[in-house]
ZAKOL-634542 format. One line per 2 residues: their letters; for each residue x, y, z of C-alpha. Coordinates in steps of 0.5 Angstrom, whole numbers, plus 500, padded with zeros to 3 digits. Layout:
BEGIN
A	X Y Z  ... $
This chain:
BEGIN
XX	602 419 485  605 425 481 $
XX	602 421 475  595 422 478 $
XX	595 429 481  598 431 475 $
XX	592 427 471  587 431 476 $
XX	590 438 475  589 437 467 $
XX	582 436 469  580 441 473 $
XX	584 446 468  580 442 462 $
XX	574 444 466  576 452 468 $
XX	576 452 460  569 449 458 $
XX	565 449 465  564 458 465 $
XX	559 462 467  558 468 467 $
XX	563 472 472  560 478 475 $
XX	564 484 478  562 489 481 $
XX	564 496 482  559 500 485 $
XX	555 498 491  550 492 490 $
XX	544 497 493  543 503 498 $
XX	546 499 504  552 497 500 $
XX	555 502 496  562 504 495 $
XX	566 511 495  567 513 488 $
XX	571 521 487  566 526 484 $
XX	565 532 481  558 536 482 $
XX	557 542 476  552 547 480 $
XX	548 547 486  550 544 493 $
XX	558 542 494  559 544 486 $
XX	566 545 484  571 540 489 $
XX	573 534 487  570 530 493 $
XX	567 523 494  561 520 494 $
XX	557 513 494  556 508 488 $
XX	549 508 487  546 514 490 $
XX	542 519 488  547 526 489 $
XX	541 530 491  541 525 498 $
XX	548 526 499  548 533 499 $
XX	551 535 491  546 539 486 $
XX	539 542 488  531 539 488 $
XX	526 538 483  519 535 482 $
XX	517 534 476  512 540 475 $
XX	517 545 478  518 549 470 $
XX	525 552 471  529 545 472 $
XX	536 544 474  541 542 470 $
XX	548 540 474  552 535 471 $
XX	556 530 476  563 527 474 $
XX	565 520 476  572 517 477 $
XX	573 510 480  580 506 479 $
XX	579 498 478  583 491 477 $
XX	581 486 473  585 480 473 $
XX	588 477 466  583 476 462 $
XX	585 471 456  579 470 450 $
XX	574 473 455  570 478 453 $
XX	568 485 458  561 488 459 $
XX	561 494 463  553 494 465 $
XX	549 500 469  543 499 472 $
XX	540 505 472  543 513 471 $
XX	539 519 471  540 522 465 $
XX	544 522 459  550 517 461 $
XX	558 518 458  562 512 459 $
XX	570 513 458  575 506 460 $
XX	582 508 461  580 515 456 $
XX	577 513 451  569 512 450 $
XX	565 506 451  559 506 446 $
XX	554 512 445  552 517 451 $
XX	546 513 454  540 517 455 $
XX	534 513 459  533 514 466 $
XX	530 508 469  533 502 464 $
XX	539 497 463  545 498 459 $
XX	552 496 457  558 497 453 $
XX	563 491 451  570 493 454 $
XX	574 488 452  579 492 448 $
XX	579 498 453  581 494 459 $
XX	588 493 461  590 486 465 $
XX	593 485 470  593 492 472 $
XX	589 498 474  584 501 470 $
XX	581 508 471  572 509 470 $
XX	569 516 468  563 517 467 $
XX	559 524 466  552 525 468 $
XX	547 530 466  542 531 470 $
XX	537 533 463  538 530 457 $
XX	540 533 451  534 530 448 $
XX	528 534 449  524 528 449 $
XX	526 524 454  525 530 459 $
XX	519 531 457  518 523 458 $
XX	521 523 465  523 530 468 $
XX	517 533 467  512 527 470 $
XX	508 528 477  514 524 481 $
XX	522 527 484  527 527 479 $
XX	533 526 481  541 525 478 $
XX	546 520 479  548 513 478 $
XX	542 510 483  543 503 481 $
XX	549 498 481  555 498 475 $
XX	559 492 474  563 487 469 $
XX	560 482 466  566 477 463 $
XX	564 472 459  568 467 454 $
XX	568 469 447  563 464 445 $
XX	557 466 449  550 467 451 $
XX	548 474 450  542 473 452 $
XX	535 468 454  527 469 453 $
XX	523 465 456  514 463 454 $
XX	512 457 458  505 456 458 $
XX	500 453 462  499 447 458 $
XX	507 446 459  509 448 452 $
XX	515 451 452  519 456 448 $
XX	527 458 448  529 464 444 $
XX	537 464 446  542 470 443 $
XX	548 468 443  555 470 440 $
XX	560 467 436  558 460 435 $
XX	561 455 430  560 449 427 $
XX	560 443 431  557 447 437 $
XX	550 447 440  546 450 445 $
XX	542 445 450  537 447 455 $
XX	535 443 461  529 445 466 $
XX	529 444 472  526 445 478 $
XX	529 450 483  534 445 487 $
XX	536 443 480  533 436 479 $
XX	533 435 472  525 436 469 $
XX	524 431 463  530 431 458 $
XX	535 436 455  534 438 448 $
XX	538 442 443  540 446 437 $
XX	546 446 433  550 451 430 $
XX	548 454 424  550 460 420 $
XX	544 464 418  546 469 425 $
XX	546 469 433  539 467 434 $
XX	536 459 436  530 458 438 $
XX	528 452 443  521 448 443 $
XX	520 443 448  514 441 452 $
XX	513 438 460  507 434 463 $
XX	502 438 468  508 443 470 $
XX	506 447 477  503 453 474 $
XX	505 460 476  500 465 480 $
XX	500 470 485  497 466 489 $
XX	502 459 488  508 462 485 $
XX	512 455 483  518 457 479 $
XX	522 453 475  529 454 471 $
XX	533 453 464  540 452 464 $
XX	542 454 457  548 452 455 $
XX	553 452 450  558 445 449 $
XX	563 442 444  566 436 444 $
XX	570 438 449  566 440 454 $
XX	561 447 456  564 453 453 $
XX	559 458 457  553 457 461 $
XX	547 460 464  541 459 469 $
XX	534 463 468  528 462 473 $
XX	522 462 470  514 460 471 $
XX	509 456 467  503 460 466 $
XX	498 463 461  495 470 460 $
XX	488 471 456  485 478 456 $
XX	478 475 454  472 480 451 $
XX	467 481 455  469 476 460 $
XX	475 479 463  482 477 465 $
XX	484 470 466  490 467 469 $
XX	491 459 467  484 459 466 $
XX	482 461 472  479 468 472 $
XX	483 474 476  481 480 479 $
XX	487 485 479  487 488 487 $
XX	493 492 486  497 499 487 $
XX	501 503 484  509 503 486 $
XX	514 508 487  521 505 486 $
XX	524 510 493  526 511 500 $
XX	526 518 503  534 518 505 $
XX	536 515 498  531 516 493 $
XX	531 511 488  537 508 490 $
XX	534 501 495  536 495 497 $
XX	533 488 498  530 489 504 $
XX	525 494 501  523 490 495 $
XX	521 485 500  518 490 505 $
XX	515 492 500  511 485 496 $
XX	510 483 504  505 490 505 $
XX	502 489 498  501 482 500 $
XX	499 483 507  493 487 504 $
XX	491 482 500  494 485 493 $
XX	495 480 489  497 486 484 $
XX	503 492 482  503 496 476 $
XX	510 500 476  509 507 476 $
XX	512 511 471  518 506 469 $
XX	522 500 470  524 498 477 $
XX	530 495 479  531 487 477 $
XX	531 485 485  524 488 485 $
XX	521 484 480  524 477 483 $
XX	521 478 490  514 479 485 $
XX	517 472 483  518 469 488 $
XX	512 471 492  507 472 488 $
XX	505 479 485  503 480 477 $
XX	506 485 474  504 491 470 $
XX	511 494 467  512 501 465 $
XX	515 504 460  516 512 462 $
XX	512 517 460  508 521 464 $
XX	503 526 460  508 527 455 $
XX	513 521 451  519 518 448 $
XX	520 521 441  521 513 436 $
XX	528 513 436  530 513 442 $
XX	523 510 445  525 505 440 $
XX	532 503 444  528 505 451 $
XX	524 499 450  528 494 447 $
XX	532 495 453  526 495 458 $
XX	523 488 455  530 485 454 $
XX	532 487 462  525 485 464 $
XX	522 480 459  523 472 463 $
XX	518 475 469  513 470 469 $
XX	509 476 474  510 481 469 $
XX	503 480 466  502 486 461 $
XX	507 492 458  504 499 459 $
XX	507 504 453  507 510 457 $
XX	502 513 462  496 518 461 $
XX	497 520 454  505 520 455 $
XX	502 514 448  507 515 442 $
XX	504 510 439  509 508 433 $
XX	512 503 439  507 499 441 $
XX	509 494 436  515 494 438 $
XX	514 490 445  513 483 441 $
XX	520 484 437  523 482 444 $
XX	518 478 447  516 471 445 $
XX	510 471 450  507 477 446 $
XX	505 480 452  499 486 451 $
XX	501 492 451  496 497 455 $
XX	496 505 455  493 506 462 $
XX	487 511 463  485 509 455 $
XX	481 504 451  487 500 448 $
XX	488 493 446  481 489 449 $
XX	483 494 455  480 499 458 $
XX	484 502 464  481 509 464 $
XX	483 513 470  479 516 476 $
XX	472 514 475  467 517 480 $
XX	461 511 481  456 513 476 $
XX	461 512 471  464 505 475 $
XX	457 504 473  457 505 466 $
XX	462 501 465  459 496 467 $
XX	453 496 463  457 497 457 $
XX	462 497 453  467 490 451 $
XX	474 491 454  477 488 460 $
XX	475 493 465  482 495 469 $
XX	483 502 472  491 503 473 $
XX	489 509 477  483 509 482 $
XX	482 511 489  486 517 490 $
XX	490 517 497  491 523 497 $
XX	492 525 506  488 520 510 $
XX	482 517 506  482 516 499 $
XX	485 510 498  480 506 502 $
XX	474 511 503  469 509 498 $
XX	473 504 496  468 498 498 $
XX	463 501 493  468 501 488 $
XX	469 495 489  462 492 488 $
XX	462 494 482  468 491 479 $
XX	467 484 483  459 484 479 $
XX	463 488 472  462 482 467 $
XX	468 483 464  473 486 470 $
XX	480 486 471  480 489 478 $
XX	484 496 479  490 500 481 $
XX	490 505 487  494 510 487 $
XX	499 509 490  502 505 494 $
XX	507 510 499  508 518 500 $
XX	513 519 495  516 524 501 $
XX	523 525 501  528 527 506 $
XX	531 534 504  538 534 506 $
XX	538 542 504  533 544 509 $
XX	535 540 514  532 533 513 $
XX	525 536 513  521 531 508 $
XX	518 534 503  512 531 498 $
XX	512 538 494  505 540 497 $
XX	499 535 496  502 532 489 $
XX	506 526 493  504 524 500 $
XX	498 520 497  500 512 499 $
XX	496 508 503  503 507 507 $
XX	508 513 509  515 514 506 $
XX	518 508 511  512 505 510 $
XX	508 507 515  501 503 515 $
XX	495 509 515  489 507 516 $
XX	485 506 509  491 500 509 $
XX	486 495 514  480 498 510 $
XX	484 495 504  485 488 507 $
XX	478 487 509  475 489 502 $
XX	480 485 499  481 478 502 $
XX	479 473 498  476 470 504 $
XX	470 475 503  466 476 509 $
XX	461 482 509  460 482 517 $
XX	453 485 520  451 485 527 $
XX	451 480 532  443 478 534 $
XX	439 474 538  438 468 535 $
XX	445 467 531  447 461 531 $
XX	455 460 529  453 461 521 $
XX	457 466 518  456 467 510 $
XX	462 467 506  465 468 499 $
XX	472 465 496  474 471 492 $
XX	481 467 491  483 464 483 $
XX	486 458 485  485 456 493 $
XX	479 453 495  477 455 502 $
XX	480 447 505  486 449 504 $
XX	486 455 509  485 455 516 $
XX	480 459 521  480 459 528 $
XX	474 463 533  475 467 539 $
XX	470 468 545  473 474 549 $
XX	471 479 555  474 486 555 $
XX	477 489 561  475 495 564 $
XX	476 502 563  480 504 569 $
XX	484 496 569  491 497 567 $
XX	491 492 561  488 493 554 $
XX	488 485 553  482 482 553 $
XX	481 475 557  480 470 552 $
XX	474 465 555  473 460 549 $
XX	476 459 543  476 454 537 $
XX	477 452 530  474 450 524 $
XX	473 443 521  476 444 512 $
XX	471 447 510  471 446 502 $
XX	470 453 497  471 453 490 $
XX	473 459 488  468 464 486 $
XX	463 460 491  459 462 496 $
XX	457 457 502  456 458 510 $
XX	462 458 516  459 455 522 $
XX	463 456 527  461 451 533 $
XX	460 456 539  459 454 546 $
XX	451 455 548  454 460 553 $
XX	457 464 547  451 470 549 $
XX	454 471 556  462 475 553 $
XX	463 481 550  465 479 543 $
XX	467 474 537  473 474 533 $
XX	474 470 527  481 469 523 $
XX	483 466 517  490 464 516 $
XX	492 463 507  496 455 505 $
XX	502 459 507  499 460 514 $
XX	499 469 513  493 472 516 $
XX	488 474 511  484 478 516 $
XX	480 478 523  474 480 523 $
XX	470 481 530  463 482 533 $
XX	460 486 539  456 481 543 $
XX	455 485 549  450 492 549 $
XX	454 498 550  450 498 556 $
XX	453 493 558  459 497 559 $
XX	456 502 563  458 503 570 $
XX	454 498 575  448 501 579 $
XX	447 499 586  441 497 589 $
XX	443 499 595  440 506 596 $
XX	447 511 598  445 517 602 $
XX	443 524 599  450 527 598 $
XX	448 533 594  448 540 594 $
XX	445 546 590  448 553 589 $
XX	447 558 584  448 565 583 $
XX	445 570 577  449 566 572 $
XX	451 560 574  447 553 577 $
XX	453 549 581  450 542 584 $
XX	455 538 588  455 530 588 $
XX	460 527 592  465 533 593 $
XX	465 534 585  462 541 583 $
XX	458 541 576  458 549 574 $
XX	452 549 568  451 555 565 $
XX	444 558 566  444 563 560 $
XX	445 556 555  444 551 559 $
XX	451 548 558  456 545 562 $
XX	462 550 564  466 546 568 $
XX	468 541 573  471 542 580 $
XX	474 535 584  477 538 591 $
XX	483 536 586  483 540 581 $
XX	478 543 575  477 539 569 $
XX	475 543 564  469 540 560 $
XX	464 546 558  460 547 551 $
XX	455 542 551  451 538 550 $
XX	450 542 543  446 539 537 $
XX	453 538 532  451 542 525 $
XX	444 546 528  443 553 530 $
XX	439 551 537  437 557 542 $
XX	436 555 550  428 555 551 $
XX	427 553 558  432 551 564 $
XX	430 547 570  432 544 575 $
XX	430 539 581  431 534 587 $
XX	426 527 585  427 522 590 $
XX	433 524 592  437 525 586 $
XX	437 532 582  436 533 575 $
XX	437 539 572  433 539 565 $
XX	434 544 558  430 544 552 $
XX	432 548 546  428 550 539 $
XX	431 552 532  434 549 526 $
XX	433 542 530  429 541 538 $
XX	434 538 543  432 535 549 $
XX	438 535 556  437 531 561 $
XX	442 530 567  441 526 573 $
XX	445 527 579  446 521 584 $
XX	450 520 590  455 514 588 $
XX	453 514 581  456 517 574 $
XX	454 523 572  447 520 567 $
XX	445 524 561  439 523 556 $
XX	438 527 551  433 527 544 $
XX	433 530 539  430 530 531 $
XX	433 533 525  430 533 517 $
XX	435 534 510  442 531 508 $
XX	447 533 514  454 531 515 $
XX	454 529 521  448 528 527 $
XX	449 528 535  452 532 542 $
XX	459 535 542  463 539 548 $
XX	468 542 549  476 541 553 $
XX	482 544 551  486 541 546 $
XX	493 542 550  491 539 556 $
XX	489 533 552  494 527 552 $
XX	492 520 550  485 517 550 $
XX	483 510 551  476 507 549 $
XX	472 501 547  470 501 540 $
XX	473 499 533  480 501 533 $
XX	486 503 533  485 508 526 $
XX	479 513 526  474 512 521 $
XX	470 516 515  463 514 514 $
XX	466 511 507  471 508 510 $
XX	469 504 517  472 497 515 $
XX	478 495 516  477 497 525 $
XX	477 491 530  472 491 536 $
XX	477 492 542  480 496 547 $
XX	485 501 545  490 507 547 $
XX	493 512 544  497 517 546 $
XX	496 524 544  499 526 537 $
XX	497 532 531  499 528 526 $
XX	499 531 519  500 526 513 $
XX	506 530 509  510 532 515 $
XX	510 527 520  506 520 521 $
XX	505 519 527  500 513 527 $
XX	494 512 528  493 519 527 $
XX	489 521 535  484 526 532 $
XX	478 524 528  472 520 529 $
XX	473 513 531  467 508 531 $
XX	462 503 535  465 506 541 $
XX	463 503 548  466 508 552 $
XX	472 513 553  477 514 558 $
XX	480 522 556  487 521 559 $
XX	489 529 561  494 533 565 $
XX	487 535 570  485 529 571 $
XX	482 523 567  474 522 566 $
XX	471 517 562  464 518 558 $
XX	460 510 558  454 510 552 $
XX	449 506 552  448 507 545 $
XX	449 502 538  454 505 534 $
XX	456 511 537  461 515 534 $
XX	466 519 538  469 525 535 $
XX	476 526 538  479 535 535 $
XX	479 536 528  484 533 524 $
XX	490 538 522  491 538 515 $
XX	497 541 512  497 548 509 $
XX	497 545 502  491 541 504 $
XX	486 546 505  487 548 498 $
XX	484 541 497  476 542 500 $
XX	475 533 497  479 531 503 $
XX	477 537 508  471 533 511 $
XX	466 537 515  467 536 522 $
XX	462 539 529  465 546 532 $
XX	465 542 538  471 538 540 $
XX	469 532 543  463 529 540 $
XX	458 523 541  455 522 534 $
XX	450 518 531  452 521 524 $
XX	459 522 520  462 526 515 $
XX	465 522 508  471 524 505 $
XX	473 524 498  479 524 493 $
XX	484 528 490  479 529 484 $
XX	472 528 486  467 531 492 $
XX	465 525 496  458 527 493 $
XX	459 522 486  463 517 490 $
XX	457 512 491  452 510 496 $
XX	457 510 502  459 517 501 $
XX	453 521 500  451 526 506 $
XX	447 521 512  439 523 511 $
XX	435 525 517  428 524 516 $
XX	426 527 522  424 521 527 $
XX	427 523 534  434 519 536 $
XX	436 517 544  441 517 547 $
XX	444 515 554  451 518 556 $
XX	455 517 564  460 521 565 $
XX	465 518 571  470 524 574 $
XX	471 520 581  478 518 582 $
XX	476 511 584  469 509 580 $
């Protein structure tokens, strides 16, 4: 029994010696939710001067040390922070010790135990580390120094990362920690495995010796073994091995079936492992094709993507997992399929959600109008390729940004990258790419008639406040889904890059209107242009157009997917009717429902869903349509009105009600009271004053007033006909309106109105008046829950909807969705407000309500792109709306769905019932 324990204990220690992966100790916090305390020193600024503590990784502005700078601000701080940490590290014998940092913002000194570790570092956003092995005591405590200076002393990395169009900020933001390896070791791997199951290895090791070998095996991720392993010996011409293998139809990589594998690399003698890794990877293959476009495994792709900052407003740069996955699922839920790393490297974390999820990848070597100067560029992208190289959805490397190009390092990437990934420089021709940055419509059209570069830009669709991202983005869109040779695009950019000042009392900042510019706010607040993106971009493309009679249940469709055909999706349809306007629920009663049989759809084809609706489909008031992707996540529902507007409206009674009406009238004012409610019109303007109930006044007045046109009262009657009242108004001007109000005893108050205008106009319809303050929610029927523009009316689904009053102003506070602006194809709308709630019913197809002006911060008026025209009236019934533009183009060369509406002159109708009754 002894004999055999001992025998055990021989084994197991024989295994410690060989079997050795690489041991990692952390010394800093894994990430912004796990962080350890370190004593710290700030040079100037907030908290400077006192040894104190702060947390590791962080950035020091968020922890109240140092001061505030964006990137263009031209007198920069330049504190300096000291870091000490103590740390244990248990004997060591024959191991060699890293210390790695994952990020420090900027030049970077290391000291172990009084003496320095390597070269200052200088580099904000890349990987580095030193061999400690000699510096380290066993066994014992150990003291970390570190100084950070927040601007480098090498000019050209401020130019390249302190001046871009971002915060910069200082600290030790991503994690420190000890790599212990053996002697003998994997320094490191790079990975190309191909779609035709071609398989390469560069392995970096260290210290080999005759006798040894270096063996790899691929598995699949639960670590079953994928055909067999193969080696290379020891040699003595250096540390680099070079491994071929090759597998039969191995599972590709795409973003739309993220299938992975992993290689464990090994080093062996006879007695065993001396060291060991596992790296996962993807079998894939990426062709930039002239005049054809992008391929992915064969298959054309179009990149729908976004460009990403690596923040969160209490921390900065400093994140955590839980981010990166928020992060990818939003990108996803939108139907991106694409992220371009905007201006530098992300965290390693970040890449692997992109991984596993399924994003490709444009990865960033910062350089924001300005560049690395070659030596220190070169050392910057050995880190970053080196860092990042093994990311099967890193598709592209781009080499700076907006002429941030030194162009002396674009040969550099392939000396570290096995798969010779294409080196792009966004906004320029380069490289069979043609990423330029902004273009308005007329040049998306150039470029699709011309020119043989794969057309991609890394910047369009500025998102600038509330309508870049997603306005216009439909016509856009048409042209590069037609461009022969497209890539797809970027937006910019995924979040408002707003942080929480700690020296102002945590007030978010977005340094003016340079960083609120995100489809999604600093904590990722969806806007509205987010459900815009997600219609235009599902890859099941439906272009819905009204419901009429005759439909049959047929539904054109289009797969936009690479690699999914449509049977491997599911749809299922809704029939729905709509509670009422003062019923206490916003759900709809759900009358039918059903699913589609497989449908099969190749991608790039286009077929007919045929939905198998009741015959008695006609009599609800709407249909919805889902499509749910392989992995059962909603691409998008599209819904349609059945019923007319008029349908909605309150219901006549055939029995006739008893005369309840009363006219008075002084010099200036005509009062006609119906049902114990008081109508006060103006005599001298035809409008509308007020409202009086016994219970209160509602203070609607102004109107109806022709929005936009100058009209002048020409004649004001009124009469009692067949019981009813009507009270009449014709005005003249720059466009004639015709007012009609009929007055019914039991009935809604009844509006007709007509009225003809020629020329291009921001917007055509009636608007009144009520206060804002006394305002405090609205519920309708229309499409919702996000206002619209008139570029940018997808996205909204036909329903019932509420909101309660908010001034939100993208920049200060996101409160979604924003309260005022217009909202579209509205039925009818219930103004919630401290008098006494009215609701107004139109008979009118694609009436679109204005509900106030959008406040915009101080910094947006300076911006008139994103400052669209609006009526002087505060609550509108429209049939015409304002487009929005960008931060660098008008909406007037944004394309088709951004020109201003044309009236031609043909008169328009419209029906209106306004219902003040407590109990309609």
């Amino acid at each position: 029994m002894k004999k055999l324990s001992l025998s055990l204990l021989a084994a197991l220690m024989s295994f410690s010696a060989f079997s050795q992966q690489t041991i990692i100790k952390y010394l800093s916090g894994t990430d912004k939710d796990h962080t350890v305390n370190w004593d710290f020193y700030c040079t100037e600024g907030r908290k400077s001067g006192v040894w104190t503590k702060i947390a590791v990784p962080s950035n020091w502005e968020q922890q109240g040390f140092g001061a505030y700078n964006y990137g263009h601000d031209k007198i920069k701080n330049k504190e300096q922070g000291q870091y000490k940490h103590q740390f244990f590290i248990d004997q060591v014998n024959n191991k060699k010790v890293f210390i790695v940092f994952e990020g420090s913002m900027t030049d970077t000194k290391v000291m172990i135990n009084g003496k320095q570790a390597g070269p200052v570092h200088q580099g904000s956003f890349y990987a580095f580390k030193y061999d400690i092995t000699d510096l380290v005591k066993p066994n014992a405590q150990n003291l970390l120094e570190v100084t950070v200076d927040k601007q480098s002393a090498d000019a050209s990395v401020n130019k390249a990362e302190r001046s871009g169009d971002f915060w910069i900020f200082g600290g030790i933001y991503r994690p420190v920690y000890l790599e212990i390896v053996p002697q003998t070791f994997i320094e490191r791997v790079a990975v190309a495995a191909k779609a035709d199951g071609a398989f390469q290895l560069d392995v970096y090791a260290q210290n080999l010796k005759q006798g040894e070998e270096i063996e790899a095996q691929v598995q699949k991720l639960n670590g079953e073994d994928l055909g067999k392993p193969f080696t290379a010996k020891a040699s003595q011409s250096g540390d680099y091995y070079q491994l071929k293998s090759s597998f039969d139809k191995p599972q590709l990589w795409s973003a739309e079936f993220p299938n992975r594998y992993q290689v464990v690399v090994s080093i062996k003698n006879d007695k065993g492992i001396i060291h060991q890794i596992k790296q996962k990877f993807g079998f894939r293959t990426v062709e930039l094709r002239t005049k054809d476009g992008l391929y992915v495994n064969g298959a054309r792709v179009l990149m729908k993507g976004s460009n990403r900052h690596s923040f969160w407003p209490e921390t900065g740069r400093t994140l955590s997992h839980g981010v990166h996955v928020l992060d990818v699922q939003l990108m996803k839920d939108m139907n991106m399929n694409a992220v371009r790393m905007s201006h530098y490297p992300p965290d390693r974390d970040f890449l692997e959600v992109c991984d596993s999820l399924g994003l490709y990848v444009i990865d960033e070597l910062t350089g924001w109008q300005g560049n690395y100067d070659t030596e220190i560029g070169k050392k910057l992208v050995k880190e970053l390729v080196v860092h990042d190289v093994n990311h099967p959805s890193i598709l592209f490397w781009a080499n700076g940004n907006e002429g941030g190009f030194n162009r002396d390092l674009d040969n550099q990437y392939a000396l570290y990258d096995p798969q010779n990934r294409t080196v792009i420089h966004p906004w320029e021709k380069f490289n069979g790419t043609d990423t330029k940055h902004y273009p308005d419509y007329k040049g998306m059209e150039s470029r699709t008639a011309t020119g043989e570069e794969v057309f991609f830009p890394t910047e369009f669709m500025h998102a600038l406040y509330d309508g870049g991202a997603g306005a216009a983005l439909d016509d856009f869109w048409s042209q590069i889904v037609k461009h022969p040779h497209g890539g797809g695009g970027f937006i910019w950019a995924f979040l408002d890059e707003s942080i929480i000042r700690t020296d102002k009392n945590n007030i978010y900042d977005g340094d003016g209107n340079h960083a609120p510019d995100g489809i999604v706010g600093p904590h990722r607040e969806k806007e509205g242009s987010y459900y815009t993106i997600k219609e235009i971009w599902s890859p099941v493309y439906i272009n819905p157009q009204p419901i009429a009679a005759g439909f049959d249940g047929k539904i054109p469709v289009e797969n936009r997917y690479s690699f999914t055909n449509l049977n491997q999706c599911t749809f299922k349809w809704k029939l729905v009717k709509f509670p009422s306007a003062t019923a206490k629920t916003l759900e709809p009663t759900v009358i039918a429902t059903g699913a589609l049989k497989p449908f099969n759809l190749k991608p790039a084809e286009k077929g007919m869903l045929n939905l198998p609706l009741p015959a008695t489909w006609a009599k609800n008031d709407a249909l919805y349509l889902t499509a749910y992707s392989p992995d059962n996540k909603e691409i998008f529902t599209w819904s349609w009105a059945i019923a007319a507007p008029a349908a909605f409206a309150p219901k006549i009674s055939s029995v006739k009600a008893k005369p309840n009406i009363k006219l008075t009238q002084t010099d200036a004012t005509l009062s006609i009271n119906c049902d114990g409610i008081r109508y006060d019109f103006d005599k001298a303007t035809g409008y509308i004053q007020k409202v009086v109930k016994p219970n209160g006044t509602v203070s609607l007045s102004g109107g109806p007033v022709l929005a936009g046109v100058n009209t002048t009262l020409k004649s004001f009657a009124h009469q009692a006909v067949n019981g009813q009242y009507i009270v009449e108004a014709d005005y003249t001007g720059d466009a004639p309106l015709h007012v009609k109000w009929t007055f019914t005893s039991g009935q809604p108050v009844k509006l007709d109105y007509d009225y003809s205008q020629q020329g291009d106009v921001n917007f055509m319809g009636i608007t009144f008046n009520y206060p804002e303050e006394k305002v405090t929610g609205m519920k309708w029927l229309g499409r919702g829950p996000y206002r619209v523009w008139k570029n940018r009316l997808k996205g909204q689904q036909f329903g019932v909807w509420q909101k309660d009053y908010n001034n939100t102003i993208t920049g200060e506070s996101w409160k979604y969705p924003e309260f005022k602006g217009y909202h579209a194809e509205v039925n009818w709308v219930r103004i919630e407000n401290t008098e006494a709630p009215f609701t107004v019913y139109s008979a009118n197809k694609n009436t679109y309500l204005q509900m106030f002006k959008p406040a915009r911060e101080a910094a947006a008026l300076t911006n008139n792109n994103v400052e669209p025209a609006f009526p002087e009236g505060n609550i509108g019934f429209l049939n015409a709306i304002s487009p929005i533009g960008t931060k660098f183009q008008s909406a007037k060369v944004m394309g088709p769905e951004s020109e201003l509406s044309h009236a031609g002159g043909e008169k328009i109708k419209g029906t209106l019932w306004f219902d003040f009754r407590s109990k309609p």
